[in-house]
C-alpha positions in Angstrom: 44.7 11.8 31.7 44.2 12.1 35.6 41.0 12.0 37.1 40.3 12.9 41.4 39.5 9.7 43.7 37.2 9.6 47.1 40.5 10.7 48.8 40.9 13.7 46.8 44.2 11.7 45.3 44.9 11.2 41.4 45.5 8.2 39.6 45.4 6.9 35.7 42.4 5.2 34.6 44.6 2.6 32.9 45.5 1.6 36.7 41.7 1.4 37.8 41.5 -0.8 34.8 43.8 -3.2 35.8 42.2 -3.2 38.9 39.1 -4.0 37.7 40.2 -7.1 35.8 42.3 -8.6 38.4 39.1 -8.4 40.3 37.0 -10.3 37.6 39.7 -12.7 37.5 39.8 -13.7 41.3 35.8 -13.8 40.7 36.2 -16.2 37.8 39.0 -18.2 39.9 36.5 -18.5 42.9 33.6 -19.4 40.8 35.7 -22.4 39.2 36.6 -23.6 42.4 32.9 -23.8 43.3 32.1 -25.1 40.6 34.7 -28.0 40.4 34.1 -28.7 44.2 30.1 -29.5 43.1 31.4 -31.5 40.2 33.2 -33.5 42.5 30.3 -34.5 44.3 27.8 -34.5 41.7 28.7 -36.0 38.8 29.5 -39.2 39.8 26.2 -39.5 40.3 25.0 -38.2 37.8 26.8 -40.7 35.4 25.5 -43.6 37.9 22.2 -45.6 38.0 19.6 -43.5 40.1 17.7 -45.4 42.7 15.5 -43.4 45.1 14.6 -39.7 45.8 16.3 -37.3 47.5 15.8 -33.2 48.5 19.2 -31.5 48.5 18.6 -27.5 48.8 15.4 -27.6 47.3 16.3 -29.6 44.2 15.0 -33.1 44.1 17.8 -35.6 43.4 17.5 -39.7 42.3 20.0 -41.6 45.0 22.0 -44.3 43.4 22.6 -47.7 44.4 25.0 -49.9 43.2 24.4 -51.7 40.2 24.6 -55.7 40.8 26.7 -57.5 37.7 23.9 -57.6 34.7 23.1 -61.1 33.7 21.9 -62.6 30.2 18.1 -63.7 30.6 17.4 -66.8 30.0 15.8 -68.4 26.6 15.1 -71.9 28.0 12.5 -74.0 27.0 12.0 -76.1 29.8 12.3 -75.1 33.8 12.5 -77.7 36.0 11.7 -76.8 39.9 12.6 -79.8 42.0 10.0 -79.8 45.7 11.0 -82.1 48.3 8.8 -84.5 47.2 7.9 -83.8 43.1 10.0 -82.5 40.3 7.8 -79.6 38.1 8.5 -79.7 34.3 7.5 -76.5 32.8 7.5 -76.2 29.1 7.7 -73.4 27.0 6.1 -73.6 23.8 4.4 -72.8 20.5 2.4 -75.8 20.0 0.6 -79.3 21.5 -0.1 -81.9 20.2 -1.6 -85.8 21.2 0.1 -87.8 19.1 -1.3 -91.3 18.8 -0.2 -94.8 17.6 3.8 -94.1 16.8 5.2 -93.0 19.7 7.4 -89.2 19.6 11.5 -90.0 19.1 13.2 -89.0 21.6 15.7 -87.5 18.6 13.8 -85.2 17.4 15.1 -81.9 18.3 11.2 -80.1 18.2 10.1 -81.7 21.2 10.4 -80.0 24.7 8.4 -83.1 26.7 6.4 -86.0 25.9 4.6 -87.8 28.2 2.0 -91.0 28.1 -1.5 -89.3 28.1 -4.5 -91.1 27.9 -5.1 -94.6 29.3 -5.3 -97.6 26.3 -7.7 -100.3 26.1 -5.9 -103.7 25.1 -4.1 -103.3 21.6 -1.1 -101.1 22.0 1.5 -99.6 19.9 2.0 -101.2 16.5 -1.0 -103.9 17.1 -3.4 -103.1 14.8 -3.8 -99.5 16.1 -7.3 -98.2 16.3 -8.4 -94.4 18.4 -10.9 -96.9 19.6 -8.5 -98.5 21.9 -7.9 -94.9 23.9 -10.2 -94.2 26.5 -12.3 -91.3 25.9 -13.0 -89.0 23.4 -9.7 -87.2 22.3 -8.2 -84.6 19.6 -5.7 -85.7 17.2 -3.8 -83.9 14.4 -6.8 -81.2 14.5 -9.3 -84.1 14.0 -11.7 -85.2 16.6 -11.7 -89.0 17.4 -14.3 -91.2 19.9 -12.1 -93.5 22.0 -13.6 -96.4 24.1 -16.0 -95.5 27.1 -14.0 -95.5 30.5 -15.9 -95.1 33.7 -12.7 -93.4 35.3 -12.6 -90.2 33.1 -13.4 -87.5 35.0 -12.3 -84.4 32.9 -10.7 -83.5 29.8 -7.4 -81.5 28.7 -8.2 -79.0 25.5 -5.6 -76.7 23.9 -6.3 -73.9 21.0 -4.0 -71.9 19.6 -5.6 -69.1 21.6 -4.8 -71.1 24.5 -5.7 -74.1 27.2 -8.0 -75.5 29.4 -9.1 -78.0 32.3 -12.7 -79.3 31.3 -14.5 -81.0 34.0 -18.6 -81.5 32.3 -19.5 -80.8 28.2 -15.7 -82.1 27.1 -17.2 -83.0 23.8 -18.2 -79.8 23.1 -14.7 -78.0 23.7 -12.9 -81.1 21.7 -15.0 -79.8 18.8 -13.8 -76.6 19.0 -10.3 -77.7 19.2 -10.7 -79.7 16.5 -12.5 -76.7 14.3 -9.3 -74.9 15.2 -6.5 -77.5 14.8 -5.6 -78.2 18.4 -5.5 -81.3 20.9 -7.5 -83.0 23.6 -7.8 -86.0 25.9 -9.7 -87.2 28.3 -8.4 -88.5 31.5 -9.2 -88.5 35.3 -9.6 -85.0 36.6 -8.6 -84.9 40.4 -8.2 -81.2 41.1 -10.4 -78.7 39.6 -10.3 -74.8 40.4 -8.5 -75.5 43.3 -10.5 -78.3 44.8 -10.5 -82.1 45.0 -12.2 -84.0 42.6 -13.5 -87.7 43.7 -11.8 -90.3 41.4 -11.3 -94.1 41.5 -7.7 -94.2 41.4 -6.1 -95.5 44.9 -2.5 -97.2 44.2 1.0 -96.4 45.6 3.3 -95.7 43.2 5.4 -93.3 41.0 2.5 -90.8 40.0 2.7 -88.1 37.0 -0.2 -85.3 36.8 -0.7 -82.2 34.1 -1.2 -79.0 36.2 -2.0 -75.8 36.5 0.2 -74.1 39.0 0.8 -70.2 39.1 -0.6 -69.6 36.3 1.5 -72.3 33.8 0.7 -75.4 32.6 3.1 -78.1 33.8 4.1 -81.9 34.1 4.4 -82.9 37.8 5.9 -86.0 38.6 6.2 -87.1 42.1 9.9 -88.1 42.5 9.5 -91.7 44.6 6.7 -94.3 45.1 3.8 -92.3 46.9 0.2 -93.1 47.9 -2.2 -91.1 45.5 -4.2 -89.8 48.5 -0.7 -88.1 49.6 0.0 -86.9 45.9 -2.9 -85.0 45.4 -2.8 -83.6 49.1 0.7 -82.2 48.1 0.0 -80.8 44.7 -3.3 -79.0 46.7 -0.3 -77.6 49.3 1.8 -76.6 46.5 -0.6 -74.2 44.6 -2.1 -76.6 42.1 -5.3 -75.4 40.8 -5.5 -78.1 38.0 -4.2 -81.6 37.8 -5.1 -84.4 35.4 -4.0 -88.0 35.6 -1.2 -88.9 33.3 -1.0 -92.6 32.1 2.7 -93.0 33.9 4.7 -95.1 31.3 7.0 -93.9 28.6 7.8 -89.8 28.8 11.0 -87.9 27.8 12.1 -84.3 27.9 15.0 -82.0 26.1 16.2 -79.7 28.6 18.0 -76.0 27.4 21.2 -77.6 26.3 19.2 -80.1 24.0 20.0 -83.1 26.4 17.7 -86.0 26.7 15.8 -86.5 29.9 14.1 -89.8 30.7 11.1 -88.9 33.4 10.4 -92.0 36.0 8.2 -94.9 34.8 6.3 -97.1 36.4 8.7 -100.1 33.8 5.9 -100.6 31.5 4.6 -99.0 28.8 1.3 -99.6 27.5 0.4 -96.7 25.5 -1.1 -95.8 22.3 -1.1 -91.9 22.6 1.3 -89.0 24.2 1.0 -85.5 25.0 4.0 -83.7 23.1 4.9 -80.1 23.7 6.8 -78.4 20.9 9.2 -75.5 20.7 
């Protein structure tokens, strides 16, 4: 059949059909090529990491930013940050512990750090050991002990399983409730406490090892040459030490991540009787 167009002419309606079509198609054909020209640009990021905001045509789009290489966190017991003039050792662990008469092997796989703790009166190791011989009340194995009276202590060091503190008056009273909740404790000179200096008898030049607070984490510090103690604790004050307690600077050993043994400086004796061990 014929039907009239605008121009008064005839035509099938199987042509204006085929007209019709090729017209959807070139539609369809331009449409694609939009759409694979915005594909181009977006996708990418799309499939990238987003970093930032940005307005494009009133839609809100994430900017990317390259992606650095991912690294494996780290698991490692101990970190070590080495200062110009002191070496940090910060432990990670599970437990403490004051272990007294045998000193910790330095074999024994469980141990992060051990360090000389409290000061000893005149028997030491293996001579008829008594918790009499260390000075100051202390915390053993969960059990509570009274050492020899020391007119140097200043403080005390207490750790629960709920956690640890710096106690500077009433130390008895927090070693009982370490004790009641099988944790450690020592007494010792206190020389900083919540940030301040605390006046103490101690006035030699030598290799000098503390137990801090510092940001937060409880830490061995050990001053890496002979120093005055005046000029110790002024440096641990500079260096964001709110806490420090006087560590008897003989024997002390550490495992770093690989398992490796690490021998901390000495003073070349080693009078002990007791030593503060962190476990993993």
């Amino acid at each position: 059949p014929l039907r009239r167009t605008e121009r008064g002419a005839f035509r099938p309606r199987q042509r204006e059909g085929l007209v019709v079509r090729k017209r959807n198609l070139m539609l369809l054909l331009l449409l694609g090529a939009v759409a694979a020209l915005a594909c181009g640009q977006f996708v990418p990021d799309l499939m990238a990491p987003w970093d930032g905001d940005e307005e494009i045509g009133g839609v809100t789009l994430r900017q990317q930013q390259p992606r650095s290489t991912p690294t494996t966190p780290q698991s490692g017991v101990l970190a070590i940050d080495t200062l110009d003039k002191v070496v940090v050792y910060t432990p990670h662990f599970s437990r403490i512990d004051l272990v007294c008469a045998t000193a910790p092997s330095e074999d024994d796989p469980e141990i992060i750090l051990a360090a000389e703790a409290a000061f000893t009166g005149t028997v030491y190791e293996g001579e008829n050991f008594s918790h009499q011989n260390i000075a100051g009340d202390h915390v053993s194995g969960g059990t509570y002990y009274q050492g020899h009276a020391c007119a140097d202590i200043t403080g005390a060091f207490v750790w629960e399983k709920e956690g640890w503190r710096f106690v500077q008056h009433d130390a008895k009273v927090s070693m009982a409730g370490a004790a009641d909740h099988q944790g450690a404790a020592f007494s010792q000179v206190l020389f900083i406490h919540r940030g301040e200096r605390v006046h103490c008898n101690i006035a030699a030049t030598q290799v000098f090892r503390a137990l801090c607070k510092r940001h937060g984490q409880l830490s061995v510090v050990e001053s890496r040459g002979k120093m005055r103690f005046f000029d110790f604790v002024l440096y641990l004050l500079a260096h964001d030490v709110d806490e420090a307690l006087y560590l008897d600077s003989g024997k002390a050993f550490a495992h770093d991540n690989t398992g490796s043994l690490l021998r901390l400086a000495t003073n070349c004796r080693s009078h002990a009787t007791n030593w503060l061990v962190f476990y993993r």
